[in-house]
N, C-alpha and C positions, 0 to 999 in steps of 0.2 A: 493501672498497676500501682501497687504503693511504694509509698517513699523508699529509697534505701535505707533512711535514719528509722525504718521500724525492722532494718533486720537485722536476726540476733545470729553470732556466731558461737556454739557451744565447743570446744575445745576438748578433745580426750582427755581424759584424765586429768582433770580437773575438779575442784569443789563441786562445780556447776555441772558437771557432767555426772556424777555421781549422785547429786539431787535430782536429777532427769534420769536416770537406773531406779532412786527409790522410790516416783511417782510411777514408773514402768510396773513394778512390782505392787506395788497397792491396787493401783486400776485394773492388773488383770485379776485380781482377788475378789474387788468387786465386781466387776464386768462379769467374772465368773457366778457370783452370786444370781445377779438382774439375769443373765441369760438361762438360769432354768426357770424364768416364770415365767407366767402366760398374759395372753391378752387378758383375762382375766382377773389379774393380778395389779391391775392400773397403781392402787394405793401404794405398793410396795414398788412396783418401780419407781413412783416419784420420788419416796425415800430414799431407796440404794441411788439414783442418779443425783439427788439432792445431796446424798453423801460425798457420792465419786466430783461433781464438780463443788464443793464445798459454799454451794449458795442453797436455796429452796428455791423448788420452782412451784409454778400457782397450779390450783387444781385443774386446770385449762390444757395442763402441759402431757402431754399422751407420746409418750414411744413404744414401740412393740418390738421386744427382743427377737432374734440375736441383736445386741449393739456392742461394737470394739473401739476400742479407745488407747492411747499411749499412754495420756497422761489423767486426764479430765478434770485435771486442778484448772486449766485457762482456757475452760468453755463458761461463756455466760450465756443464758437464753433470758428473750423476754416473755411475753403472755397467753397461753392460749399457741406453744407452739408444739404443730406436731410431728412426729420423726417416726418413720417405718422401719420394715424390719429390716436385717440385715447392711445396716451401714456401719462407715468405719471414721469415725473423725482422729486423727491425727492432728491433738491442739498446743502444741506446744510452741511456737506461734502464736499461739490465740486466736478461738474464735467465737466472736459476739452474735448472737443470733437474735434479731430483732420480735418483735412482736405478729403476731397471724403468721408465721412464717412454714409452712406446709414441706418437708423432706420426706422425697418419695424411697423407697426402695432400693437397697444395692447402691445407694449415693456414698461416695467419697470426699468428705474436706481434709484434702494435705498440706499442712503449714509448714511441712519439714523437708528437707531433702541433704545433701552433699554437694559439694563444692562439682563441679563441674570437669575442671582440670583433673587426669588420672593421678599424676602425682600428689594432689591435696585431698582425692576423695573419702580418704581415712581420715584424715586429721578430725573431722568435727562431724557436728549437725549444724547446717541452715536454716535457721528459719522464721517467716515474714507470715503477720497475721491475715485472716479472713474476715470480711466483714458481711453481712447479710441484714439487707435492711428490712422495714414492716412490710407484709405481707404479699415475702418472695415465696414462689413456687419454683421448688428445685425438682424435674421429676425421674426417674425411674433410671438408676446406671450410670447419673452423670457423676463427674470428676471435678470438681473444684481445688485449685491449685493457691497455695499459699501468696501474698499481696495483693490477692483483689475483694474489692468489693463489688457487691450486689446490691444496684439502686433498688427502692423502694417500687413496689408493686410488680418487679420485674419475674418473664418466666423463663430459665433455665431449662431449655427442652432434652426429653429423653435421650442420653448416654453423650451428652456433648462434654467438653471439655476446658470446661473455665479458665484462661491463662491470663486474661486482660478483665479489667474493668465493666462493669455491664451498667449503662446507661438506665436510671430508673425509668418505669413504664415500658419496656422493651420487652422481646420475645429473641432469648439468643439459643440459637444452633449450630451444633458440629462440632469440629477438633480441626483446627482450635475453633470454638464459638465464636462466634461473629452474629452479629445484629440482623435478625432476617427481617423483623417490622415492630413499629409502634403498638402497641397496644392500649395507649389512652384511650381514657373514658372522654 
C-alpha cells in the first residue's frame, strides 16, 4: 500500500475543491464527446483522450468507448497501452499507467474516497495515487483501489479487488486479491 505522505485531503469549499468541480465539468464534456465514437474512430479518440489528460499519447495507445473519468487532467499513460470499453478511472489521486499495459473491460481505478468516520464523511475527498507498472494485465470487472501499485508483468485476475500492493510477476485474485502464484518466466 502507499505511503500516507502521498495522500491528498481535498476540503469542501475550498480553492482546491472548486478546481476539482472544474476538472469534474470539463471531463464530462469531453468524455461525452470520445463516448459517441467508435471503435473505428481510433484517431479521434487519441486526440479527445490526449485532450482530456492534457499529455499525447503514442499511436500504440487504443481505448474503446464508453470511458468515464472525474477528472483526466492526473492520468498519465505510457506506450502501446490498451483500455477497453466501459471502464471508469477516478484519477484524482493520480494514476500512472506504465507501458504494454492491457485494461480489460468494466475495470475500475479509484483513487478517491471519504474519510471513513460518519461524522467527517462530508468534510472532503481522500485520495492516494495508483500506480500500474509495464506490461500489467488488469482483466474483466476488476476494481483497483487508490495507494496501490501494480508490479511489473503482473496479472490482476477477473473482478478481483485491488486493496494492497501486488508483487511484480504475480497472478492476484478475489476481494480482496491476494497472491494466488508466480507467474515468472
Amino acid at each position: 500500500m502507499a505511503d500516507d505522505d502521498r495522500t491528498r485531503f481535498i476540503a469542501r469549499r475550498t480553492p482546491e475543491s472548486a478546481a476539482m468541480a472544474a476538472h469534474v465539468r470539463r471531463a464530462m464534456a469531453i468524455a461525452a464527446a470520445l463516448n459517441r465514437l467508435t471503435y473505428d474512430d481510433a484517431d479521434q479518440v487519441r486526440a479527445l483522450f490526449s485532450e482530456l489528460t492534457g499529455q499525447a499519447v503514442d499511436a500504440g495507445f487504443c481505448l474503446i468507448p464508453p470511458f468515464y473519468t472525474e477528472s483526466g487532467v492526473h492520468i498519465r499513460v505510457g506506450r502501446d497501452v490498451f483500455v477497453n470499453q466501459n471502464c471508469t478511472f477516478y484519477d484524482l489521486g493520480g494514476i500512472d499507467i506504465g507501458d504494454a499495459v492491457m485494461i480489460g473491460p468494466n475495470v475500475s481505478l479509484i483513487t478517491s474516497g471519504h474519510p471513513i468516520e460518519p461524522s467527517r464523511r462530508r468534510d472532503g475527498v481522500v485520495a492516494k495515487p495508483i500506480v500500474i507498472e509495464r506490461n500489467v494485465w488488469i482483466a474483466a470487472g476488476a476494481t483497483v483501489i487508490g495507494g496501490v501499485t501494480i508490479g511489473e508483468n503482473s496479472v490482476v485476475a477477473a473482478g478481483a479487488v485491488v486493496t494492497r500492493d501486488v508483487p511484480p510477476d504475480t497472478l492476484v485474485a478475489g476481494n480482496p486479491a491476494r497472491v494466488v502464484r508466480s507467474i515468472a518466466e
